[in-house]
C-alpha positions in Angstrom: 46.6 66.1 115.7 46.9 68.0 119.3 43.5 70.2 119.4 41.7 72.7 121.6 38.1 70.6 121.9 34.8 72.3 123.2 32.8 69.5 125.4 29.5 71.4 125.0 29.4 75.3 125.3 29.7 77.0 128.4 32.4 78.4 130.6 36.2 77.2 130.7 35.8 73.7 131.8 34.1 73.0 128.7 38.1 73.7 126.6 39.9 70.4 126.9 43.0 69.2 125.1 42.3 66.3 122.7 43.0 64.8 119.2 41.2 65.9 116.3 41.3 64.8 112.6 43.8 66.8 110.3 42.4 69.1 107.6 43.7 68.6 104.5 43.9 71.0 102.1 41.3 71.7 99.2 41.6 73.9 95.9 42.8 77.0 96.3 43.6 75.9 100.2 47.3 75.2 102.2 48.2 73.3 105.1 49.9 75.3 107.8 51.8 73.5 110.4 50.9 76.1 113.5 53.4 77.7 115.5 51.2 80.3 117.5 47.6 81.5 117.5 46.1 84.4 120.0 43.1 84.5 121.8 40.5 86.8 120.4 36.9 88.0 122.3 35.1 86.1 119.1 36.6 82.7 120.7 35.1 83.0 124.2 31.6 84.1 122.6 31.8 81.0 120.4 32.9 78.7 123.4 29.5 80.2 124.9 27.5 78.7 121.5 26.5 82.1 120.4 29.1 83.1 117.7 29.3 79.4 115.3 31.8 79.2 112.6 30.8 80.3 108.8 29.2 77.4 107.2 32.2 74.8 106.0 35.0 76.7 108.9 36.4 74.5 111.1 34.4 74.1 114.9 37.3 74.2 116.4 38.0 77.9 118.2 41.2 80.1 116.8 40.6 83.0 114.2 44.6 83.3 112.8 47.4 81.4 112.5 51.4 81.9 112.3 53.3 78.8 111.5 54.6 77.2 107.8 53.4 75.9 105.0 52.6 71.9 105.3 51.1 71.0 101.9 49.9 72.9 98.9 46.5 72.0 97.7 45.8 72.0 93.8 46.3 75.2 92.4 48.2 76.8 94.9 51.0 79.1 93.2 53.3 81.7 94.9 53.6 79.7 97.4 56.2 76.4 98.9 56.6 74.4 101.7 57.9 75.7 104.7 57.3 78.9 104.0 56.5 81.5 107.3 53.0 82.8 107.0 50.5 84.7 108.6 46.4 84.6 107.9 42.9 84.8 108.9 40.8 81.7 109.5 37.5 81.1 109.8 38.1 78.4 112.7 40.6 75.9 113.6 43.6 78.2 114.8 43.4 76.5 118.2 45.2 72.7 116.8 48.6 72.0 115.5 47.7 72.4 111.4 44.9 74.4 109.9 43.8 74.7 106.4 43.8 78.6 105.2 43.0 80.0 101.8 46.1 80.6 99.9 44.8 84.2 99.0 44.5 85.1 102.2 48.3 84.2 103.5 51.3 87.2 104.1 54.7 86.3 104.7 55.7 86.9 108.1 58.5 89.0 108.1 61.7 88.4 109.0 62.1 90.7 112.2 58.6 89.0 113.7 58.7 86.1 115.5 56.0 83.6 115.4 54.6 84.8 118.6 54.5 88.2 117.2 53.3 87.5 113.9 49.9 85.5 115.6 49.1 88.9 116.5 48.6 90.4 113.3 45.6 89.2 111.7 42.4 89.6 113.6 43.0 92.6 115.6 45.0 94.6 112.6 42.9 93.7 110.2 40.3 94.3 111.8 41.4 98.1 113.1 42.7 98.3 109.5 39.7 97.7 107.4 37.2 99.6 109.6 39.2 102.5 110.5 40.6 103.4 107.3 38.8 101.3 104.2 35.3 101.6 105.5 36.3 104.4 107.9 38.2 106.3 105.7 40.2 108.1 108.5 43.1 110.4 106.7 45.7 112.4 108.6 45.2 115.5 110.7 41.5 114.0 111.5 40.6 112.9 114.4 38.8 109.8 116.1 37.5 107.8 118.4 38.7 104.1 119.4 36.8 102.6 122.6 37.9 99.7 124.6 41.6 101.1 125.8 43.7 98.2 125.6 42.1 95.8 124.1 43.6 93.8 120.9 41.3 95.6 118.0 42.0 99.0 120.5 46.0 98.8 120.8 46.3 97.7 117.0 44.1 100.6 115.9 46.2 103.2 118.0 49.2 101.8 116.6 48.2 101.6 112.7 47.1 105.0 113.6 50.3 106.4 114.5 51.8 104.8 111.6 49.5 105.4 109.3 48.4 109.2 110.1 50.9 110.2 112.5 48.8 113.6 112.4 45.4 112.0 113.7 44.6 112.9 117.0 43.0 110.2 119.0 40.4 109.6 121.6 40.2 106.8 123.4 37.9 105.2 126.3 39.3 102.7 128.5 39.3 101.3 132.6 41.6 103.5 135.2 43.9 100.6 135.3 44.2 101.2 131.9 44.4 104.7 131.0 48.3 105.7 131.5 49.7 102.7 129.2 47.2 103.9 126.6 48.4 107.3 126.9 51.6 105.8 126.5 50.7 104.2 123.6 49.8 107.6 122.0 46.3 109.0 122.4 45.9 112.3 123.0 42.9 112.1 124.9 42.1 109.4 127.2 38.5 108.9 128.7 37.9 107.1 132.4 34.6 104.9 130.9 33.8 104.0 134.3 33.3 107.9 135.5 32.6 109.1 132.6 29.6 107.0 130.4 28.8 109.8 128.6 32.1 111.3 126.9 30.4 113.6 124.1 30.8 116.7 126.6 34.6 115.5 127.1 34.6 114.9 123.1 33.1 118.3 121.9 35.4 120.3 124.7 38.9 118.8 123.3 37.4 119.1 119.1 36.1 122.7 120.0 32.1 121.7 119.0 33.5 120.4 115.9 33.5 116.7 116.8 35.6 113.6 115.3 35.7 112.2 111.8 35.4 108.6 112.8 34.5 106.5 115.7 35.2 102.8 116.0 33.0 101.2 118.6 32.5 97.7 119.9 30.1 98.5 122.5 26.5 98.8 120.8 23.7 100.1 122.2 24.6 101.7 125.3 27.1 104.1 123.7 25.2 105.2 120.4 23.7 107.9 122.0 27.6 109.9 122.9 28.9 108.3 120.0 26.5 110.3 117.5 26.7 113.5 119.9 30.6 113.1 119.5 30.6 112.5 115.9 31.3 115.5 113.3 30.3 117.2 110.1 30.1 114.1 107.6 31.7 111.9 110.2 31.6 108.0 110.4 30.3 105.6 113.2 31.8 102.2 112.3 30.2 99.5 114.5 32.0 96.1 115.1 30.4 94.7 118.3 27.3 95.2 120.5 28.8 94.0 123.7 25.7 96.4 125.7 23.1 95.2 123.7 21.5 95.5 120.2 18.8 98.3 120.6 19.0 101.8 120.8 17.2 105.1 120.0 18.8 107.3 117.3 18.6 111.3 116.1 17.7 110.7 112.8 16.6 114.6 112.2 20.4 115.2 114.1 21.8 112.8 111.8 20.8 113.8 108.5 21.6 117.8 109.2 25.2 116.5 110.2 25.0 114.4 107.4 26.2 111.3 109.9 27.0 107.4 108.7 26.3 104.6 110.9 28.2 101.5 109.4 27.8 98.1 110.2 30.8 95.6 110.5 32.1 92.0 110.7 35.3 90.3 109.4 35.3 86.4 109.8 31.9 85.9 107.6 33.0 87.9 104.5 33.1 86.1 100.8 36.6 84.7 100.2 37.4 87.1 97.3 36.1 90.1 99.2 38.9 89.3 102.1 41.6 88.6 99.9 40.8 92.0 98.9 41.6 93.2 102.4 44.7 91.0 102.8 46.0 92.8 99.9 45.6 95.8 100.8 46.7 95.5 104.6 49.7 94.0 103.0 50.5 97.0 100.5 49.7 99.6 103.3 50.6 98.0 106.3 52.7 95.2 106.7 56.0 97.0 106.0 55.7 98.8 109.5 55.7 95.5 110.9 58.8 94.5 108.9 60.7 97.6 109.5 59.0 97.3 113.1 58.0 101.0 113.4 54.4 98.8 115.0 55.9 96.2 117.3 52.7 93.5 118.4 51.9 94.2 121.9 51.8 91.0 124.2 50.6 90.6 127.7 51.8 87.0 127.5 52.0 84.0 126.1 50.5 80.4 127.2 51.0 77.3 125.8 48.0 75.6 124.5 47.3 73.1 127.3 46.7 76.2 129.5 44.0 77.8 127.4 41.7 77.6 130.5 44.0 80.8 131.7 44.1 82.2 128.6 40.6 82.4 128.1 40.1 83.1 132.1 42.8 86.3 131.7 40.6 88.1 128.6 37.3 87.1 130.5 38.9 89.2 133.7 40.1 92.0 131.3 43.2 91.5 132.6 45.3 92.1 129.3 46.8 94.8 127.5 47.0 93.9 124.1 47.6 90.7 122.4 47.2 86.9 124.5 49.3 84.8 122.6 48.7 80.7 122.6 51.9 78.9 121.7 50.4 75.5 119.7 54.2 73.8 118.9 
């Protein structure tokens, strides 16, 4: 089969088209004949040979899949050939099949297309599950969501809306970003590049009282305002350390406010324990995506031989939203 192939780790001359062998399905597993994946920041840390797969996941690059059903493997119920589906992968999204877990699939719906529906996994699961199930963000609170216009950003603001249309929501993000964000519907949008230290900015628009969750992918260089911005009982929910992995910390400041610092990851969890989140997304979100009150946002799509400039357009940070790769 057609395959995204790494020759070593490294920049983008190290992604080449090639052939690889194709999966076949095990217990509990189905084929998927893959129509679209998306590019996601895990992918260009793994091409760099710092981010491997979970132990038995595919090597090749691509955390979700939308495409149909191949092959069943033994034991697989609920499920047929050439049904449209959607799920998380631990690799291999990158090639024209990939094996997935049948607990772990959602029907696409019928108003997505396949370009859409590659959207959906990573980045809304991932807002999903650390906002609200670990967050536990409820309407009428409020929060904070860095990285404006990123995938895991965008699909946070959006399951926000939808979810808690009463939240009101901070978000951090470049000047070339800001006015699509606010667009997007944060209340509160936060130049990064003027302002590194928005806790001032934060406390003036909460009145003192601060925010109820904060989802952060930036580490070290932001706990500091994070835990100044963060309220009564709030929630810092931690899902990257893009500027680094050490910081000092208020402990004395964080027990008075009574403060949780969380830590976070998606593609190494048990089987059972995502299933349990696939459910859930499904029951709570999916049917905004069917009735398309959230609409997957796309900067654009590539076909797989150009993966180079897909991976070279979220180096640059030159997205808004989803980069889609179009496999077949």
């Amino acid at each position: 089969m057609k395959a995204v192939l790494l020759e070593g780790f490294g920049g983008l001359d190290v992604l080449n088209i090639g052939e690889a062998p194709k999966p076949a399905p095990k217990e509990g597993e189905v084929l998927i004949k893959v129509v679209a994946s998306s590019i996601n920041r895990p992918d260009l840390v793994q091409r760099e040979g710092k981010y491997p797969p979970p132990p038995g996941d595919s090597e090749i690059l691509g955390l979700e899949v939308a495409g149909t059903i191949a092959e069943l493997g033994p034991g697989v119920k609920g499920w047929k050939v050439g049904d449209r589906v959607i799920t998380l992968v631990g690799g291999g999204g990158y090639a024209e099949y990939a094996v997935a877990y049948a607990s772990h699939l959602m029907a696409i719906p019928e108003s997505l297309s396949f370009e859409e529906a590659a959207c959906i996994c990573e980045s809304y699961i991932t807002a999903f599950l650390n906002v609200f199930m670990i967050g536990g963000l409820e309407d009428g609170q409020t929060a904070i969501l860095h990285g404006g216009g990123g995938g895991v950003n965008t699909a946070a603001i959006q399951l926000c809306k939808a979810l808690t249309p009463n939240t009101k929501l901070i978000v951090t993000a470049h000047p070339s970003k800001i006015e699509r964000v606010k667009a997007l519907g944060a209340d509160l949008v936060i130049d990064f590049t003027t302002t590194p230290d928005f806790s001032e900015a934060v406390k003036a628009f909460t009145s003192k009282k601060g925010v109820d969750v904060i989802l952060d992918h930036v580490g070290a260089k932001y706990l500091g305002p994070n835990m100044n911005s963060l309220g009564y009982k709030g929630k810092l929910v931690v899902i990257g350390v893009i500027s680094g992995i050490k910081a000092e910390l208020n402990l004395a400041l964080m027990m008075v406010k009574r403060q949780q610092i969380i830590g976070s990851v998606l593609r190494s969890r048990p089987v059972p324990e995502k299933a349990e989140i696939v459910a859930e997304f499904t029951r709570r979100a999916l049917p905004k995506f069917a009735d398309r009150t959230i609409v997957p946002l796309i900067e654009k799509v590539f076909p797989i031989e150009q993966v180079k400039e897909a991976h070279g357009m979220m180096e640059a940070d030159q997205h808004f939203g989803k980069i889609v790769l179009k496999v077949s």
